[in-house]
N, C-alpha and C positions, 0 to 999 in steps of 0.2 A: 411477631418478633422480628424485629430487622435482621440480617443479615451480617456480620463482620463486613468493612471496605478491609482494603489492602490500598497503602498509600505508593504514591507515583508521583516523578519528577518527569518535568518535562525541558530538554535546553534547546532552546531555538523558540523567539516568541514572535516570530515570523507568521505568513501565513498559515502555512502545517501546524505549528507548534499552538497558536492560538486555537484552530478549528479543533484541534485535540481537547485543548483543555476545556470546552464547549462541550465535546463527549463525553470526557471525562464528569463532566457534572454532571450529568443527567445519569450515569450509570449506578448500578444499584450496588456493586461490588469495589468500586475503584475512587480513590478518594485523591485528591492532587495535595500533596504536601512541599510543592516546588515549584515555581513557570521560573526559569532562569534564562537571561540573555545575554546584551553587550549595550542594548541600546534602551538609555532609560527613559527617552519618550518614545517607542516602537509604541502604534497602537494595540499590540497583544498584551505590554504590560502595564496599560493604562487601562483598559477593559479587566483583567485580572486583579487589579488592585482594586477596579470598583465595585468587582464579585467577594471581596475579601478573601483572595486567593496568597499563600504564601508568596514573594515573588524576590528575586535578584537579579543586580545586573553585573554578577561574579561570572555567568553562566557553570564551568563542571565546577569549581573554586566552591561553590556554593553547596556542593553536593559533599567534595571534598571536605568541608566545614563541621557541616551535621549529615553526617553519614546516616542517621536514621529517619531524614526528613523522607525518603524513599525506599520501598524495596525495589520497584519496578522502575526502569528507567527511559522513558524515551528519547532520541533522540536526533533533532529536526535542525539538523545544521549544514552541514556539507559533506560530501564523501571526503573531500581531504582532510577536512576537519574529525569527523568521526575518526580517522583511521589516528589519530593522537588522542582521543577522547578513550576507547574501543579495551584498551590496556587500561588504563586507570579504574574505566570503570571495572574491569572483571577480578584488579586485584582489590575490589571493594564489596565483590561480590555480590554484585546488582545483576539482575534480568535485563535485559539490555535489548530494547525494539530499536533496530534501526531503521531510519526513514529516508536513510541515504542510500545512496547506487552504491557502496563503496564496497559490497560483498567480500563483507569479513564477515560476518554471523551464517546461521544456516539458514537459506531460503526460505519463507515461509509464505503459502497462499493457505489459509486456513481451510478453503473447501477441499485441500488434498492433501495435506501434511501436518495436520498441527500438531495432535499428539505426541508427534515424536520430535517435533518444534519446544516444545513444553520442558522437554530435558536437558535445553541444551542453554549454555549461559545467556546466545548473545544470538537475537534473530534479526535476519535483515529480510524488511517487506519489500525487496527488491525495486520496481519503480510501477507505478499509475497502471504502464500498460501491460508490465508483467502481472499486475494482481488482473488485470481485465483480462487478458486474452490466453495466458498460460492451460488455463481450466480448458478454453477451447480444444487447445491445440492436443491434451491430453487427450481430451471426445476423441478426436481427428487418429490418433495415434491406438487406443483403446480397440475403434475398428477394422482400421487397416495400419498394422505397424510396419508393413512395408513402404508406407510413405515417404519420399526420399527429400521432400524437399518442401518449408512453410515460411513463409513469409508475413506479417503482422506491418500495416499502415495503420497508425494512431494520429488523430486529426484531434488539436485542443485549439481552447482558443488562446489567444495570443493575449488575452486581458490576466489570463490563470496561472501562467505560467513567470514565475520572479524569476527574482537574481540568482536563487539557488538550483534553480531546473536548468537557466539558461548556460550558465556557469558550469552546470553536469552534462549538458549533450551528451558528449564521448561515453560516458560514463551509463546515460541513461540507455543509451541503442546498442551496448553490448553487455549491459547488466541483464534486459528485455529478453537478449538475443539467448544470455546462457539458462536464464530460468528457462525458456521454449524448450532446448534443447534438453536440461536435465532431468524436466517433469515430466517429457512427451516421449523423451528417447529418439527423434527424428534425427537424421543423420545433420541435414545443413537446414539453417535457418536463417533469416533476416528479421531483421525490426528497423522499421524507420519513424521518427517522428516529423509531423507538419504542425508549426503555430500560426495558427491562422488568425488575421487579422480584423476577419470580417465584423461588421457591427449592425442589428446586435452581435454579439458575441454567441459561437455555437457552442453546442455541447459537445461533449467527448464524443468525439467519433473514431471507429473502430474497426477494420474490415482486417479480414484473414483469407488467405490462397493456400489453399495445400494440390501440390500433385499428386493425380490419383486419379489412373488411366482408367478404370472398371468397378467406382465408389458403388459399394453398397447405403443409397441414400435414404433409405428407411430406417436401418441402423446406426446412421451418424444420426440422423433427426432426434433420433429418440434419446441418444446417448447426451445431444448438446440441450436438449428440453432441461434433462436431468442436473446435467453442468449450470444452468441457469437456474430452478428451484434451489440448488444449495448455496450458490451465488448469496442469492437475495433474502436468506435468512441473515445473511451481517449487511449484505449491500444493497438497500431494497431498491434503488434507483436502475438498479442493473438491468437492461432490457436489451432482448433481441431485436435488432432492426428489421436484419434479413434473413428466414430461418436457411440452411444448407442450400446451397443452389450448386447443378453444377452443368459447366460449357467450357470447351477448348480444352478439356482432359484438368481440370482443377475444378478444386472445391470450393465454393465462396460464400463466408460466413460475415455477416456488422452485427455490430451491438453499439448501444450508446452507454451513458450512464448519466444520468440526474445523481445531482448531489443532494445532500437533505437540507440543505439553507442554515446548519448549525451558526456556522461567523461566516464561509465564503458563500459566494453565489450560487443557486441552483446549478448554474451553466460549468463551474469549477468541477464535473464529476470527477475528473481525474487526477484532484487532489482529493474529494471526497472518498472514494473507493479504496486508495493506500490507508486513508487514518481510519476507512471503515475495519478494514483488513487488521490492521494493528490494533485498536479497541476489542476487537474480538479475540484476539491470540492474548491480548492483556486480562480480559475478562474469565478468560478459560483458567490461566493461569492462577488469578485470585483465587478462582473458585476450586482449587485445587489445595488449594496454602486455607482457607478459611469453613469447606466444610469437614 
């Protein structure tokens, strides 16, 4: 016996928005009854249409239209844009993934919050490096919460990153910055992003520093193994580089992330790992509404 879907729009048929709707099909509970954009030759909504996917180039207008084409709503356009989208959609009373920096919804990294993500109208998957390294920095915090001070380097490549990342900097390195601090509790935090140029093109790279004069590194070990198994139940790409290492009174943690090759490249994990993240809190969701 199959299962109920629970239908889902997606606005932005951009990179994100297409590699979504690529998970979206293959999932067993999630059905897309929208890909909406602006641009009616974007490759997202010429691959959609060849899937015989619903599709518009109204973008929310379309949602606006037929209100019951979605309950779940994602959405893959800009933080300025979201934060005018953000109101409409909730007095229409859609689920609401956001895929922007724009931190109006509640943070969500599903390996530490979802549940309580689940209740609330309007989640924002904060950005690439926040769903990568957050989980860490909780490890980091979990066994020494006197840790006064973490910093997060995110190395993409410079082929993954569009118009809409480039466009968010500001937006993507203290969105990063405030999920570190809310999830971990650490008093000060940094997040910087590098787009690297190099060709081939690398993968997400990911390195973290926390101060921490006398770390108990047996118990961070164990504690980021564990951050990494719940990882890789939504993000299977997710891998440790470097396990705990420490010198000069800091802790130092990498990870990469393989993406799954849905529509972007392997080497995109750091778009992969947000829509992994969001698929997953979407899926939870369903399956809440349909068993």
């Amino acid at each position: 016996m199959n299962m109920k879907t629970v239908k889902v729009g997606i606005i932005g048929t951009g990179n994100i928005g297409t590699d979504l709707l690529m998970k979206i099909l293959r999932s067993d509970v999630l059905t897309c009854g929208m890909f909406s954009g602006q641009n009616p030759e974007s490759v997202g909504i010429r691959k959609a249409q060849s899937l015989g996917v619903p599709t518009s180039f109204e973008s929310i207008h379309a949602f606006e239209a037929d209100p019951d084409c979605a309950e779940i709503v994602f959405d893959a356009t800009s933080a300025e844009v979201h934060r005018r989208h953000a109101p409409i959609l909730e007095k229409m009373g859609k689920f609401v993934i956001d895929m922007t920096p724009s931190r109006i919804g509640k943070m969500c990294v599903p390996s530490l919050n979802l549940d309580e993500c689940l209740r609330e109208p309007n989640i924002s998957m904060i950005t690439c490096g926040g769903q990568a390294m957050t989980p860490l920095a909780y490890a980091i915090m979990k066994v020494h919460p006197d840790t006064p001070y973490i910093e997060i380097v995110g190395s993409i490549a410079s082929r993954s990153a569009g118009v809409g990342t480039r466009n968010n900097i500001d937006e993507y390195t203290q969105a990063t910055r405030d999920a570190i601090v809310h999830f971990s509790g650490v008093p000060r935090a940094k997040a910087i992003i590098v787009l690297n140029p190099a060709e081939p093109p690398i993968l997400m790279h990911n390195t973290m520093y926390a101060e921490i004069p006398h770390p108990d590194m047996q118990a961070i070990t164990r504690e980021v193994a564990s951050v990494v198994e719940r990882m890789r139940t939504y993000a299977p790409g997710y891998n440790l580089q470097l396990e705990p290492t420490y010198e000069n009174g800091r802790v130092m943690i990498m990870n990469t992330v393989v993406g799954r090759g849905d529509f972007l490249p392997p080497y995109a994990g750091n778009l992969d790992i947000i829509n992994c993240a969001a698929i997953a809190a979407a899926e939870a969701y369903a399956r809440k509404k349909v068993l």
